[in-house]
Each structure stands twice: as C-alpha cells, then as structure tokens.
C-alpha positions as CSV (number, residue, x, y, z in Angstrom):
1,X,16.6,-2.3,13.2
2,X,18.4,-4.8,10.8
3,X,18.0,-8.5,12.8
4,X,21.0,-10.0,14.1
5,X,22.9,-12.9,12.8
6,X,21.4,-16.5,14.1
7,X,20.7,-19.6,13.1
8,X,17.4,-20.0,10.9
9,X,14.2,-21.0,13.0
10,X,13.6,-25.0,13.6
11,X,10.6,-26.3,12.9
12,X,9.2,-27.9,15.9
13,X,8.9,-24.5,17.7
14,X,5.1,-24.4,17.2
15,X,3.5,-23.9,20.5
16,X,1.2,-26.7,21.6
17,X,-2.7,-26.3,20.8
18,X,-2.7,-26.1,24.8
19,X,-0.1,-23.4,24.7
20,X,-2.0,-21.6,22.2
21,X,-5.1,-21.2,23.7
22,X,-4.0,-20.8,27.1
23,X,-2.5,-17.5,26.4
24,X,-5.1,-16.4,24.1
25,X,-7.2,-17.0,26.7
26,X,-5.5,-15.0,29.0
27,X,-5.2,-12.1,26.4
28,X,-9.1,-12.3,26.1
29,X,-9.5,-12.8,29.9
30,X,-7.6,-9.1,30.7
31,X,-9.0,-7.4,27.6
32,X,-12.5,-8.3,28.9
33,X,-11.6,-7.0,32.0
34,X,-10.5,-3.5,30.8
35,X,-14.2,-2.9,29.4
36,X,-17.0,-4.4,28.2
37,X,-16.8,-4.2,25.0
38,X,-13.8,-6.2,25.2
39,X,-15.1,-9.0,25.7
40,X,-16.5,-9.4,22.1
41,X,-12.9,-9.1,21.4
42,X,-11.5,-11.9,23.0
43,X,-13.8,-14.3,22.3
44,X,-13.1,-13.7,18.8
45,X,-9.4,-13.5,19.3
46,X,-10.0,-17.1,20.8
47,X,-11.8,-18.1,18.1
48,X,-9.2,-17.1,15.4
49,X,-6.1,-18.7,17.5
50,X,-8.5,-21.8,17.5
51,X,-8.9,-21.8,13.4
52,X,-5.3,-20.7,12.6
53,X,-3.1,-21.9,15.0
54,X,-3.7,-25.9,15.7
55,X,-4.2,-26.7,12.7
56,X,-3.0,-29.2,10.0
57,X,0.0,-27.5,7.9
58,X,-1.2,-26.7,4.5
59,X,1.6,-27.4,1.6
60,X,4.5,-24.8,1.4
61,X,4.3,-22.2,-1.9
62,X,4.6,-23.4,-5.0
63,X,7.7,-22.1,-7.7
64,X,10.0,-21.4,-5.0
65,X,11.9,-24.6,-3.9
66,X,15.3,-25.6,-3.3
67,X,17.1,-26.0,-6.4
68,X,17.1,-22.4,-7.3
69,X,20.2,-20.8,-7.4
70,X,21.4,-19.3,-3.7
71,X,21.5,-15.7,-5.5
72,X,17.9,-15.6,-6.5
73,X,15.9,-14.1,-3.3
74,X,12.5,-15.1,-2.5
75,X,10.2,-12.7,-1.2
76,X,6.5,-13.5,0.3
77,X,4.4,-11.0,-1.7
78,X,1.2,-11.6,-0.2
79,X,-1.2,-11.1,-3.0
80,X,-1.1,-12.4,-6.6
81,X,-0.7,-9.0,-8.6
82,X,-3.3,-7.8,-10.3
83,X,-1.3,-6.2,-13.4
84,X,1.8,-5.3,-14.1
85,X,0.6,-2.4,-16.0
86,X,2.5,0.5,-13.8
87,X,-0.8,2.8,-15.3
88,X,-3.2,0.8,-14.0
89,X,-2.0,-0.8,-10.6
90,X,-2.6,0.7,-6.6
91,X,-1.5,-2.0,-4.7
92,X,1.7,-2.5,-2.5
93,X,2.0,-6.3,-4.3
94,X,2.1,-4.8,-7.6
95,X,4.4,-2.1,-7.1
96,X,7.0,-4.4,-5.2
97,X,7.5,-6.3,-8.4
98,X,7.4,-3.3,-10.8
99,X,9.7,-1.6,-9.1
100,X,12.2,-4.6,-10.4
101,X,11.3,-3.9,-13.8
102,X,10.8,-0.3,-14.4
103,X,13.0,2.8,-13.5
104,X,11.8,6.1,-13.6
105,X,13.6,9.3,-14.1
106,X,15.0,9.6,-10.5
107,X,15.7,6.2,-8.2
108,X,15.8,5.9,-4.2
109,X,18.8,6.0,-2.2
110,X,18.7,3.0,-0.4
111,X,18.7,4.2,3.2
112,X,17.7,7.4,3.3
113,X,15.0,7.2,-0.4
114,X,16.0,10.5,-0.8
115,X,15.8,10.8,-4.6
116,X,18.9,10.2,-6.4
117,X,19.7,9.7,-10.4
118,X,17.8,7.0,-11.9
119,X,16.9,7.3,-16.3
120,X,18.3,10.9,-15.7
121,X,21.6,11.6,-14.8
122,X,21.1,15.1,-14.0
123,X,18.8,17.6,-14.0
124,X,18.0,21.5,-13.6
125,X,15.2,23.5,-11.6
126,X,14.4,26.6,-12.8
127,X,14.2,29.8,-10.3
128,X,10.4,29.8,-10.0
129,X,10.1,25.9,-9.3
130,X,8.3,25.2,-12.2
131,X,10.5,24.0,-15.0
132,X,12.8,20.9,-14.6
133,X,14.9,19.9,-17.0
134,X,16.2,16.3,-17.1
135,X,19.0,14.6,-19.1
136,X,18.9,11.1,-19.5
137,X,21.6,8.7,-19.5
138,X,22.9,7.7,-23.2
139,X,23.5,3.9,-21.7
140,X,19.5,3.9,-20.9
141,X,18.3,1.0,-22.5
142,X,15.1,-1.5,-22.3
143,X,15.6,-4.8,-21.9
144,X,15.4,-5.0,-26.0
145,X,18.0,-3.1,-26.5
146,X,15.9,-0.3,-27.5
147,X,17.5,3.1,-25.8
148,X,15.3,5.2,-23.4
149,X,14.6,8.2,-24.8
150,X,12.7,11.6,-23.4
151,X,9.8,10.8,-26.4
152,X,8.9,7.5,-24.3
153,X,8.6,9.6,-21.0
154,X,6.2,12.4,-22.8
155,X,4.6,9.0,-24.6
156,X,3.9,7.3,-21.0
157,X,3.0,10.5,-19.0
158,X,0.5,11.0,-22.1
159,X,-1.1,7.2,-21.7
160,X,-1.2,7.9,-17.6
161,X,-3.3,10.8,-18.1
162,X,-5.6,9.7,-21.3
163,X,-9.5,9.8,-20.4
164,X,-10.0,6.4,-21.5
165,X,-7.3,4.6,-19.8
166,X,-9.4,5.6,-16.5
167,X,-6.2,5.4,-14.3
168,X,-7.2,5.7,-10.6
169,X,-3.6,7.2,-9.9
170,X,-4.0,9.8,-12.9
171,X,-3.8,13.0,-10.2
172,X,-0.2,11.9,-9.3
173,X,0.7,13.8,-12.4
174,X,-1.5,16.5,-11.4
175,X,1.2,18.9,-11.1
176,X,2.1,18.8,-15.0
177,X,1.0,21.6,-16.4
178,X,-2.5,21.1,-17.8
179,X,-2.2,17.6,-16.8
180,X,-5.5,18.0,-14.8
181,X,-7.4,19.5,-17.7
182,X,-6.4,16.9,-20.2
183,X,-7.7,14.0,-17.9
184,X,-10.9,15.3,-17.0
185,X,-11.4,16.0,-20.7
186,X,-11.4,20.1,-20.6
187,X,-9.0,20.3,-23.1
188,X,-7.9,17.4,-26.1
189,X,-4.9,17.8,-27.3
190,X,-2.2,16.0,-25.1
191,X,0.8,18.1,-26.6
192,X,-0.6,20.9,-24.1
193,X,0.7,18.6,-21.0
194,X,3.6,20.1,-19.4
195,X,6.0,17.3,-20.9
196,X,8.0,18.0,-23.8
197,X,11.1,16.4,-25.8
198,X,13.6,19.1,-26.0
199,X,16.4,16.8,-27.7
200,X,16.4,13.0,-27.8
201,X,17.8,12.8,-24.2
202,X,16.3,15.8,-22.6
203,X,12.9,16.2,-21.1
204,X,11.3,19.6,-20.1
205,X,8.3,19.2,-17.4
206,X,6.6,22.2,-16.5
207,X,4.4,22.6,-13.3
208,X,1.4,24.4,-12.5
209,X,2.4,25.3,-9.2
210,X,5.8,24.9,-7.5
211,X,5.8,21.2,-6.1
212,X,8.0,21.1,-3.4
213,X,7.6,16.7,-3.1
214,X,7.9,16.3,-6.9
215,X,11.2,14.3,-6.9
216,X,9.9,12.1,-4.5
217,X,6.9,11.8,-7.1
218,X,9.1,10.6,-9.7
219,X,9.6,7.6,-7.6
220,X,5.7,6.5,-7.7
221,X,4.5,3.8,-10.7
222,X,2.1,6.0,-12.0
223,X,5.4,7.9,-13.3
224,X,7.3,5.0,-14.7
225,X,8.2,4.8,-18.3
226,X,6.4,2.2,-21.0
227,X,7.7,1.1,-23.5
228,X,5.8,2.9,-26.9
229,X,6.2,0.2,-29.6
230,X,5.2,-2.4,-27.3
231,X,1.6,-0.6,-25.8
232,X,1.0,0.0,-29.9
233,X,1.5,-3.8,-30.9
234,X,-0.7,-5.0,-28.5
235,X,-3.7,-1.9,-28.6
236,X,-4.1,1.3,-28.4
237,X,-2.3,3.7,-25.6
238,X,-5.3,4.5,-23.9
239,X,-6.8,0.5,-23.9
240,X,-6.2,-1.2,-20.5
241,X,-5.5,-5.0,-19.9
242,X,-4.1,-6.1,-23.0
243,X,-1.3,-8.2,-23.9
244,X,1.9,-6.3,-23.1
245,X,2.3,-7.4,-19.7
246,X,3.1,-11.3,-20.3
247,X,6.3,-12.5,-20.1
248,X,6.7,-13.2,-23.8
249,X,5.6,-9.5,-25.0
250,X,7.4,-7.4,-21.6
251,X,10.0,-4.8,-22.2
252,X,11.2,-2.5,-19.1
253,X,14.3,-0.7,-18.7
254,X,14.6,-1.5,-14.9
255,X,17.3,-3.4,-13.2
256,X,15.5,-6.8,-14.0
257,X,13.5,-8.4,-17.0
258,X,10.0,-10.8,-16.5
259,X,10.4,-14.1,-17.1
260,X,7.4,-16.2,-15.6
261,X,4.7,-15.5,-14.5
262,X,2.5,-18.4,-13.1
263,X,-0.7,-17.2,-11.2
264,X,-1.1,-17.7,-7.6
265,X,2.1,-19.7,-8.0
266,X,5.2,-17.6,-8.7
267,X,6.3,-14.5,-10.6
268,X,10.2,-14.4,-11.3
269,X,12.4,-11.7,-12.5
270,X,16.2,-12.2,-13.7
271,X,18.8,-9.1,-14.5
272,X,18.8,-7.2,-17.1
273,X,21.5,-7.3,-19.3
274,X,20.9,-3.8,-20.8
275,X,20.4,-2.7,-17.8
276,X,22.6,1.0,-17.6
277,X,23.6,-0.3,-14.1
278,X,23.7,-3.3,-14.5
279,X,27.2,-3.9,-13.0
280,X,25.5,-3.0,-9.6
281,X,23.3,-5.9,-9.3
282,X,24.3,-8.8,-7.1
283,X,21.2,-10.6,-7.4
284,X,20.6,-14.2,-9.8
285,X,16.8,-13.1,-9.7
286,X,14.2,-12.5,-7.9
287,X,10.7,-14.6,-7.3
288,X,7.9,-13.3,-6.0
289,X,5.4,-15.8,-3.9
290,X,1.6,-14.7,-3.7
291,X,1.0,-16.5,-0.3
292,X,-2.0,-14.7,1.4
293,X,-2.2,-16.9,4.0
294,X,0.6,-15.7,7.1
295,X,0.9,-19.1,8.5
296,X,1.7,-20.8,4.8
297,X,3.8,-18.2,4.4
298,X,5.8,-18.4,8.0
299,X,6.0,-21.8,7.6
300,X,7.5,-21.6,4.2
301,X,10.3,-19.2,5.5
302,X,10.7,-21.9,7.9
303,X,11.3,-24.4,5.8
304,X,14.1,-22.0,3.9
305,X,11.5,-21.5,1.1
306,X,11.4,-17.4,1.5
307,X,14.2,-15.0,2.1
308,X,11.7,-12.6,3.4
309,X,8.0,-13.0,4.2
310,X,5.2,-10.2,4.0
311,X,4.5,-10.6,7.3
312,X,3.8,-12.3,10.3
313,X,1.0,-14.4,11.8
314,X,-0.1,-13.0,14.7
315,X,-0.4,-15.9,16.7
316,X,3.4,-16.3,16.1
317,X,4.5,-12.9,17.0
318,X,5.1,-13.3,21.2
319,X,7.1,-17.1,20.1
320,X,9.8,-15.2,18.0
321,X,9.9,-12.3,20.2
322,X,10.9,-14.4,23.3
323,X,12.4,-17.8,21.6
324,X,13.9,-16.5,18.5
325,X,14.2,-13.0,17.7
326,X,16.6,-13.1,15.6
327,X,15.1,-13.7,11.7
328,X,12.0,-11.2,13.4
329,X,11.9,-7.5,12.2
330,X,9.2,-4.5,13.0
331,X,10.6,-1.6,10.9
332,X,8.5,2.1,10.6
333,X,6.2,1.8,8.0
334,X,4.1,4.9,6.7
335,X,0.8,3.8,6.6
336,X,-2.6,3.5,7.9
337,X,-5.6,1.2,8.1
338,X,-9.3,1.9,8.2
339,X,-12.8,1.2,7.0
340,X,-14.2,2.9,3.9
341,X,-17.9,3.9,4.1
342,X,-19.9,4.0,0.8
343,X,-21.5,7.2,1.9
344,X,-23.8,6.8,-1.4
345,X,-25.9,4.4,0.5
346,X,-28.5,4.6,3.4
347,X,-27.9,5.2,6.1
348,X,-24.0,5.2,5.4
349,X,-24.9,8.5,3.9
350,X,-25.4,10.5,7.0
351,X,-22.0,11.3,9.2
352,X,-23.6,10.8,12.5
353,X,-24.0,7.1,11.2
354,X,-20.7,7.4,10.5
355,X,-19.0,8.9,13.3
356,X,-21.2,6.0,15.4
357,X,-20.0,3.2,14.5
358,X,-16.2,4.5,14.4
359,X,-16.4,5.8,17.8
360,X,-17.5,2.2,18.8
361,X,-14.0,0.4,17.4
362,X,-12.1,0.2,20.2
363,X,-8.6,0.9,18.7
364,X,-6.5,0.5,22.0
365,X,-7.6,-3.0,22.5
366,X,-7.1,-3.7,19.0
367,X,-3.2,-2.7,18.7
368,X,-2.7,-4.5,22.2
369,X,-4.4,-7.5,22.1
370,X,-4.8,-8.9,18.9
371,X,-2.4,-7.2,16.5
372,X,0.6,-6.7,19.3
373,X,2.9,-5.7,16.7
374,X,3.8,-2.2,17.6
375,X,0.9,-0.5,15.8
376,X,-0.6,2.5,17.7
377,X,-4.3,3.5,17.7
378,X,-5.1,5.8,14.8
379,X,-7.9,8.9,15.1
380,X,-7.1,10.8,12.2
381,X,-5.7,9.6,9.0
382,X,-2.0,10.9,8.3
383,X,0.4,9.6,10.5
384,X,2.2,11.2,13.1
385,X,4.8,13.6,11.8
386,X,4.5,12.6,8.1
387,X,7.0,15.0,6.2
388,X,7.1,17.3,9.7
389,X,3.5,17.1,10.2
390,X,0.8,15.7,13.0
391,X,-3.2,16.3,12.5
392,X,-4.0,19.1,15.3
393,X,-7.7,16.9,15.0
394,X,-8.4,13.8,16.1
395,X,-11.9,11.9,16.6
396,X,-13.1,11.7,20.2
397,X,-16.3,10.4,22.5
398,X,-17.6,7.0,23.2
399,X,-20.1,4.1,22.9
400,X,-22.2,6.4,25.2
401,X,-21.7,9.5,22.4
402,X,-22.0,6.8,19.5
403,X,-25.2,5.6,21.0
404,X,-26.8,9.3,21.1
405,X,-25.6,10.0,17.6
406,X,-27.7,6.9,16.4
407,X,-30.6,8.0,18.1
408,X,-30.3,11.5,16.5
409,X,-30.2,9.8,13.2
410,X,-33.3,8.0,14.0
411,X,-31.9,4.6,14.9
412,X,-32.3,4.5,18.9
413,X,-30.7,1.2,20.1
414,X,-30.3,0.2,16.9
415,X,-33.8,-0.2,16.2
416,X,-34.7,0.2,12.4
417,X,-31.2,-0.1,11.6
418,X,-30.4,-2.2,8.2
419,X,-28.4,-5.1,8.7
420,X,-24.7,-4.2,6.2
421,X,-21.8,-6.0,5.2
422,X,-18.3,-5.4,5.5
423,X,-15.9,-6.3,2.9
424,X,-12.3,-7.3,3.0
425,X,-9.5,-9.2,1.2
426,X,-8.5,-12.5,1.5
427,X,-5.6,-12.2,4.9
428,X,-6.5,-14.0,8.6
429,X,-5.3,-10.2,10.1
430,X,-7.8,-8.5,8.0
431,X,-10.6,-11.3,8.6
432,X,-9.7,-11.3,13.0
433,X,-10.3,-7.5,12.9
434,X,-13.3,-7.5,10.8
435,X,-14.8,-10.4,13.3
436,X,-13.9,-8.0,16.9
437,X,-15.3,-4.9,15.1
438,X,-18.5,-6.5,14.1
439,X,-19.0,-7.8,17.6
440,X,-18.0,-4.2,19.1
441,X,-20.4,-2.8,16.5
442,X,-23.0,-4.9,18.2
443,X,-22.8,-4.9,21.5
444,X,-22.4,-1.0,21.2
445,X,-24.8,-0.2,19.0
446,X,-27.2,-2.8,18.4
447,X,-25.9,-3.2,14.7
448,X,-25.6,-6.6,12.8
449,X,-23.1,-6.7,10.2
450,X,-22.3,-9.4,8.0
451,X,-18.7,-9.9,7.3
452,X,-17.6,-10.9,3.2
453,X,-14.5,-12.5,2.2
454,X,-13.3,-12.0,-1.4
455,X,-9.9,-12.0,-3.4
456,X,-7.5,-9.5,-3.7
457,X,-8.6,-9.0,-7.4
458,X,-11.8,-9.0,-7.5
459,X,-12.0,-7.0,-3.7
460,X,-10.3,-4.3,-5.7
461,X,-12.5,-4.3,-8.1
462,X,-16.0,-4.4,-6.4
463,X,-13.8,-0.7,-4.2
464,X,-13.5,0.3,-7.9
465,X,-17.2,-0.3,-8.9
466,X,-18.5,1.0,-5.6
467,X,-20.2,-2.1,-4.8
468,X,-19.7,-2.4,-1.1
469,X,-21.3,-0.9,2.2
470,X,-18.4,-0.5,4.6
471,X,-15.0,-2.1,2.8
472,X,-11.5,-2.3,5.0
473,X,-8.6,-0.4,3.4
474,X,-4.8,0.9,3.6
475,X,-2.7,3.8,2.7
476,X,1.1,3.1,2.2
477,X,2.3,6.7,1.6
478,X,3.7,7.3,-2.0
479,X,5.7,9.7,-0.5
480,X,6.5,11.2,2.4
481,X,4.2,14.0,2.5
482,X,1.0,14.3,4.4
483,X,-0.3,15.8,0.8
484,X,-0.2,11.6,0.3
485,X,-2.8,10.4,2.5
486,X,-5.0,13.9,2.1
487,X,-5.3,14.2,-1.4
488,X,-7.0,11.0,-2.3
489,X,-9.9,12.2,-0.4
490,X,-10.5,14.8,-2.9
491,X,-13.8,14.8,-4.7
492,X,-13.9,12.0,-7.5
493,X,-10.7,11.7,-6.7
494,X,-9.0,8.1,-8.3
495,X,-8.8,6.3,-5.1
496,X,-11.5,7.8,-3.0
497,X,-14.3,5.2,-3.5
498,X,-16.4,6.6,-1.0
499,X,-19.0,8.8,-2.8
500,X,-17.8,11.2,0.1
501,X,-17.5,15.5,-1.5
502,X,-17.1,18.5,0.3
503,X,-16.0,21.8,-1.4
504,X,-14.4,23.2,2.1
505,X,-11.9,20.0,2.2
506,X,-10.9,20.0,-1.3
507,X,-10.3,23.5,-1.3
508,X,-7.8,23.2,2.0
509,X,-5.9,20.5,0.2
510,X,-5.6,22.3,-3.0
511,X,-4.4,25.0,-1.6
512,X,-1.7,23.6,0.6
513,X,-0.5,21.8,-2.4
514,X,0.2,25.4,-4.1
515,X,1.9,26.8,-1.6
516,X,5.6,26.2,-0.4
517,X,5.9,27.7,3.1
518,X,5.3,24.6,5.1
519,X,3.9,26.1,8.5
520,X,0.6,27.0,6.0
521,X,0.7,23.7,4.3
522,X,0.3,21.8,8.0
523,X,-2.0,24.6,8.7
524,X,-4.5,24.6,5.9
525,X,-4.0,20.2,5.9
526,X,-5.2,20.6,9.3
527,X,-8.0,22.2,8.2
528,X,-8.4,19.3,6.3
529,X,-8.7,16.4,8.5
530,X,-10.4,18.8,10.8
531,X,-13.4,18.4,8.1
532,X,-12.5,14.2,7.6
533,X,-12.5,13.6,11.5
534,X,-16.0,15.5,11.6
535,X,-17.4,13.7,8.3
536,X,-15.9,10.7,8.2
537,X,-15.8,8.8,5.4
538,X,-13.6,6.5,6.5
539,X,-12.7,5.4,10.2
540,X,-9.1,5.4,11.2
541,X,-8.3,2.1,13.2
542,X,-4.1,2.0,13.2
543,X,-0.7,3.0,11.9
544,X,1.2,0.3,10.9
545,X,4.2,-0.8,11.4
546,X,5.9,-3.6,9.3
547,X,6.4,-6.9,11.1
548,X,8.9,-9.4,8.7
549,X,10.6,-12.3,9.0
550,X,14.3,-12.1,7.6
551,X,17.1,-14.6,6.8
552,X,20.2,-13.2,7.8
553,X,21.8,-13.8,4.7
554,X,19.7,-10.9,3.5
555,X,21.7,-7.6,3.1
556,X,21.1,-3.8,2.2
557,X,17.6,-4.4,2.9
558,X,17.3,-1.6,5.0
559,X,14.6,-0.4,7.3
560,X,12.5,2.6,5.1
561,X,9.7,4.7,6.4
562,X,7.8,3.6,2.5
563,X,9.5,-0.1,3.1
564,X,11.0,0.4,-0.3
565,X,14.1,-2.0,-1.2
566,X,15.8,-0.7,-4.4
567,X,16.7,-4.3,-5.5
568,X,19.9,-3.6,-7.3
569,X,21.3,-3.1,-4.1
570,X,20.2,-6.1,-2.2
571,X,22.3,-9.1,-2.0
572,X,22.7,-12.7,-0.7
573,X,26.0,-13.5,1.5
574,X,25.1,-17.4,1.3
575,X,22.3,-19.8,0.6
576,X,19.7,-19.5,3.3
C-alpha cells in the first residue's frame, strides 16, 4: 500500500557494527538449526552483513544533487541502461526510461494498467478477433514536431521484426500476421506483415490467431514507435547500435524528450513540448541514477538525493520496518527469479543434473532469512494466479532425491563432477544468494562452483552469446498473462538462452496461445510447466515482490502488479 506521510529518514539510524552482526547472527544461528544445510547459509549471510553493512560510506550518486529543480523526480534505476533502442533492449532499467520517451498506440491506466488510449484515440475489433483498426490522434507529434503517423508504426513493427536486426523480443509481435514467417526468413517481403497504413492516421493490424492479451501487448517496448527519418540518418533500419539513441540525434513522441545522458552517472529526461498531452504532465523532469549498489543507493535517498530507490538493502529491511516505516514500501510485483542452465554443456545437458542441484536450493530459508522481504519460495515458474492462473506442477524431493539423481547420472557424491561457475550481475542481493546456493550445492551434493561477477552489460551479453554454465536471471511479466513467462521457453526462442528444446512444450504453449477459452489455455500451460518442472532448464528460487524506499512527496505512483508508473501522471507536492 501507498506509505504514509512522515518525516524523511535521519541519517544516524545505522545500526552499530555490533547491532549488525548480533542479529545476523541470530538469523544464522535459527536457520542452522532448522536443517543442515542451513548452516552454509548463515555463515554466508554473516559474511555479507560483515562486507556491506559496517563499512565506510562510499560517495552519494553522481548528476543528482540539490540544486535541481523540486519538480524534477529522481529515481534509483539500478543499472546503467544498455540502449535506449526500444528494438533491442530486455531489461527492467531500460524500459523504465523508455517508457518516458516513447508511447505506443495504447497507454496504461495508472492504477488499474488496463489499456487505455495512448497514439490512438480509438480503435475497432473486428467480429473474428483478428483485425483491429486504430486511429491515431491528429495532435500526435515527436518531439520534432514531426506528426505520428500510421506509416511510422508499419515502419517500426517492420524494423522489430527484420532478420538482421536479431531482436531477442521479435516474437512479441508474433501475433501479426506473418510476422513469424518474415523474422525467421520464410518469406521476404515485409509488406506481407499484418500491418498496414489504411489512411495517414489509420492503422490496420491483422492477427494470425485471435489474441485475447494483445492490448496489453501494445504496452511492451518491442511495440513502440521509431522515428523513420531518424533510424535512416544514422544506418540502415535493420543495423543495431548506431547513433540515434544520443541525446543530440533522439526523437520520441512520448511524454518526455532525452537530454543527457552521462554513463554510470545520470540519464535525464525533460517534457515534451509536442507532446499531444502534454498539458497532463506535472513533472520539471525526470533523472534516472544507475546506482547498483543498494547501500549507495539507500544512503543517497537518505541524504534527499532520490525520490525513489530501486530497492532496498537487505541488511536495512528489519531497521525501517520497526524504526521507520514510513518512506518503506513492498508492493506486488509479477516476477520471478531463477538460475538458467546452459543445457548445451556437460553435464548441464542431462535433466537429472539439473533437477539435482535445484532440488538442493533451499528456497524457504532463502525468502526467510536472507531476503525477508515478502518473497515466497518459487517451484514452478509463473506466478501464482497470473492472469487467473496457478501451475497445477510444481518441483518436489530433497537433498536425499538430489543425491540419487547424481548418482544415476554417474556422479555418486559428487565424484567426477566438473567444477562450474555461476554467473550474475553486479547487485549485493544477487551476489548473497549466489554465495548460500553455492555452499548448499556443496554440502548437498559434493559440487564446487565458482561464483563470477560481471556488469550488467556485458552479463547480458555473455546470456546472449551463451557463454555461461549456470547464469542467475528474472522474469518481470510484460503482461499479465501466464503466456509471459511460458513462451520465452520456446525453442530458439529470443530470450531463452538455455540451449533447452522440446517439441511437446512448444506445442502446449502454441496452442494455448490460439485458443480463447481460458479453462484450456490454463489447461494446456499446465501441460507446459508440467514438462519445465520435469526438464528443468532453469530452477525457480522466488517470486518477488518489490521492496522501495519512497519520499512522501511522491504522488500517483501507485502500487502495479508490472510496477509500471505512467510518468505523466506522477507528481511532486513539495521538495523532498
């Protein structure tokens, strides 16, 4: 729920380095009591509280101090963005900021997200649920002056799905009418895509199947608009990573315009003046901070240098909970975390290795003792009751079943067993978990695993190039839907990056995404995870929720199951 009002958090409310280890200790001291395992656990949860919480206070971000104007808000956006190409981009960093500068055909109500008008002011669905017919607003402009016409949505939807530009997120637009068939390079000619320019401002989509989430697709990046002339000036529509995206060369029709970008120190928007809406927006701006480190960032908001953070440290979590809730939110957030295996690779290739080493993660003590935030163990992969539906499966047995499936793969007590690394991104919570599942890994199974640290870009882009052995990941849904979380598993699917194929699962997932009665969509996506939980490519460890800090001065920043924030409807009430 919304935090109260309160005054903003002092800054000598650290607890001592005594304090701090005291009740790690006693965290560690109960876990290793509930089993043995556990006690892997707490010494690393000791070990962490050691590193992150007594120590020195490192400099407060960059590009985001006080003389700003009040109005601008400054959000903690975790990573430094990799692109601001809305083609190109996966992560929840990136689509926070481009969802400032881009606006696609539909927008998000800003409580409920249900989709309401955006680019298009109205639209028509035909009988059959295949043809809708959009009409765009004649005050659509970019932030040129340029209007939005229906040529630059068939223009962008064209680039999305162009065999060269490679776009992981390219079966969003799978639903377009031969959209599939032009990507994989069945067919050539592009003007066989299901997205036409029926007049200036009109735009026909057709779909292959009736869709019944496809508003709520709308709302996704890989669906926003580009502007043509600028992808032409700098390259051609299908080249990726050129110029566009600078601040000097950006045009967007979205509430806000890009103004600096400063790596790994701040990104800042300001309103658009062409904006069709722009009599709605109360902000002066907007400026994104890539602080990856939680205690930088906590301390920042501290020191009245964010609005909003990305998160919270855990270490910091039972201090605002009993001595100052009040700038402390945990909204419900629709997502999941879990380990990727590169099934391509010995002995990662063989589900019994698999299913192993994720029976040993011991979820419970995980979302109790070291993330404390509200998260709940996670043994399949959608959520509970995402869009109406719960996975009927759900992985089950223990160290002692782990331990017999290693032996059956020819690995008894570990012997013979190659060491393997696990990857993840730069983040203390990421590097905590990493460190109690390689110890449970060990003591279970006998398994050494080396644990490797890189950045958020180039971590994305050894996932994208396959080079890793086991990597952490995340799922924020892109839509309600459990069709969200399923249909990346797909084979070669854009953001699989497992290697992992079966025929049985895609052809579940498929299905349920052609057909509209909804007790056999959940029936035939149980089917699904039936074969994931058995297989497992990845290993489910929790769903999330999403743990904030918030100045009350904040408002219409609303809790949302996507923890989406149309900006445009966020405003300050007074300087924080």
């Amino acid at each position: 729920m919304p935090s109260r009002a309160g005054e903003r958090p002092t800054m000598n409310r650290h607890p001592s380095r005594c304090q701090a280890v005291a009740a790690v200790s006693k965290a560690a001291s109960i876990a290793s009591s509930r089993s043995p395992l556990s006690l892997a656990l707490g010494v690393a949860l000791l070990a962490w509280s050691l590193a992150v919480g007594c120590g020195p206070a490192r400099p407060a971000a960059e590009g985001a101090a006080g003389g700003a104007p009040s109005r601008i808000l400054r959000l903690g956006n975790g990573a430094e963005p990799k692109s601001l190409d809305p083609h190109l981009v996966t992560g929840v960093a990136e689509h926070n900021v481009l969802m400032a500068l881009l606006e696609g055909l539909v927008s998000e109500d800003p409580q409920t997200l249900e989709p309401v008008p955006g680019v298009a002011e109205r639209w028509e669905v035909a009988d059959d649920g295949c043809t809708y017919t959009f009409h765009l607003r004649d005050s659509a402009r970019w932030s040129n002056g340029d209007p939005v016409l229906a040529a630059d949505f068939v223009f962008s939807f064209r680039r999305m799905l162009a065999p060269a530009l490679a776009a992981e997120y390219a079966y969003m637009l799978y639903p377009l009418k031969n959209a599939r068939a032009y990507n994989t390079g069945a067919i050539t000619d592009p003007a066989l895509v299901g997205a036409t320019a029926s007049a200036e401002r009109t735009l026909v989509l057709t779909l292959e199947h009736p869709t019944p989430y496809f508003l709520q697709l709308l709302n996704h990046t890989s669906w926003l608009p580009v502007h043509p002339g600028t992808i032409e000036r700098h390259g051609r529509i299908d080249q990726r990573h050129t110029p566009w995206t600078r601040p000097e060369h950006w045009v967007g029709n979205g509430p806000f315009a890009l103004e600096r970008w400063d790596i790994n120190r701040v990104l800042s928007v300001r309103p658009n003046p062409h904006y069709w809406d722009a009599a709605t927006v109360q902000l002066d701006g907007i400026d994104f901070l890539p602080i990856d480190s939680a205690d930088t960032e906590e301390r920042a908001f501290r020191e009245g240098k964010l609005h909003v953070t990305n998160t919270v440290p855990l270490h910091r979590l039972d201090h605002y909970r009993r001595q100052d809730p009040s700038p402390l939110r945990v909204d419900p957030y629709l997502g999941v975390y879990f380990y990727r295996f590169n099934t391509r690779i010995k002995p990662l290739d063989d589900a019994r290795v698999r299913r192993a080493l994720s029976l040993c993660i011991e979820r419970e003590q995980l979302t109790a003792f070291v993330l404390r935030g509200g998260q709940s163990p996670a043994l399949h992969i959608t959520p509970p009751n995402t869009g109406g539906y719960t996975s009927p499966a759900r992985l089950s047995g223990d160290a002692a079943e782990a331990r017999r499936l290693l032996t059956e793969a020819g690995y008894p007590e570990g012997k013979g067993f190659p060491p393997l690394e696990l990857l993840y991104n730069t983040s203390e919570q990421h590097r905590v978990l990493a460190e109690a599942v390689q110890q449970m890994w060990k003591s279970a199974l006998g398994v050494e695993v080396t644990l490797v640290n890189q950045e958020w870009k180039v971590y994305l882009d050894s996932l994208r190039r396959g080079d890793y052995q086991i990597a952490r990941g995340s799922w924020i849904g892109d839509y309600n839907d459990p069709n969200s979380f399923l249909d990346m598993w797909l084979t070669d699917g854009g953001n699989n990056r497992t290697g992992w194929s079966n025929a049985d699962y895609d052809r579940a997932v498929e299905a349920a995404a052609r057909t509209t009665d909804t007790a056999r969509r959940h029936e035939l996506f149980g089917q699904a995870e039936a074969i994931l939980v058995d297989e497992m490519p990845v290993a489910p460890v929790y769903f999330y929720v999403r743990t904030m800090l918030i100045q009350p001065s904040v408002q219409g920043w609303h809790p949302t199951l996507l923890d989406h924030h149309p900006y445009k409807h966020v405003r300050l009430t007074t300087a924080p």
